[in-house]
C-alpha positions, 0 to 999 in steps of 0.5 A, spaced: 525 289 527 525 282 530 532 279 530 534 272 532 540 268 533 543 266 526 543 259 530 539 255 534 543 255 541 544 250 547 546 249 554 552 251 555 556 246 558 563 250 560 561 257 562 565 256 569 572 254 564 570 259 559 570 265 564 576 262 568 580 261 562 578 268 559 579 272 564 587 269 566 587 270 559 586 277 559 589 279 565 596 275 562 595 279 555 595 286 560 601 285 563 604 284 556 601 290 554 602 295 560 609 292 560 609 297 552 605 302 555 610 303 561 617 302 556 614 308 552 613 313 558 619 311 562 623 310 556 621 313 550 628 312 546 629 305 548 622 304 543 626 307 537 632 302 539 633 297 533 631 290 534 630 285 529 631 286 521 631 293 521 625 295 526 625 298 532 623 296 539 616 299 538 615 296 532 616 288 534 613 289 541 607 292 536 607 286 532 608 281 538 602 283 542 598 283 535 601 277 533 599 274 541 593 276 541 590 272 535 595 266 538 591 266 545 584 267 541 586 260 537 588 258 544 582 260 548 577 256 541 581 249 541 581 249 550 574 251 551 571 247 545 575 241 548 572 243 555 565 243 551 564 237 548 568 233 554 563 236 558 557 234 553 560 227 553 559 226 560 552 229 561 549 225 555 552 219 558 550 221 565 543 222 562 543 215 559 544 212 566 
């Protein structure tokens, strides 16, 4: 069966800024991440330490990396939109000239 984009597709004007953005993104978010992972596996009792309202260090520093990661992706949609369609802008006009 032939399936096509649900949407028409167009030049991509900030493929450079994207991947730039995207990868200090993920690079940051993992050393959030190796950050938990290292607590659990050189001190496993400090992530049974009670932090916040009742819920232990693993608990919060779950909920943060979740909470982070759905942050950056609405950080990453509103700088790379911007980046987009200050690019268009300036294409179009240059194809004016």
């Amino acid at each position: 069966m032939f399936h096509e984009p649900a949407a028409p597709s167009g030049k991509e004007y900030a493929v450079e800024y994207k991947t730039r953005l995207g990868v200090w993104m993920f690079i940051f978010y993992s050393l959030l991440y190796i950050g938990f992972v290292a607590i659990n596996l050189s001190s496993p009792e400090l992530m049974s330490s009670i932090v916040f309202a009742g819920l232990n260090l693993a608990t919060v520093y779950g909920f943060g990396l979740i909470i982070f990661a759905l942050i950056q992706a609405l950080i990453y949609s509103a700088m790379c939109g911007k980046q987009e369609r200050l690019l268009k802008s300036s294409d179009q006009c240059e194809g004016k000239a």
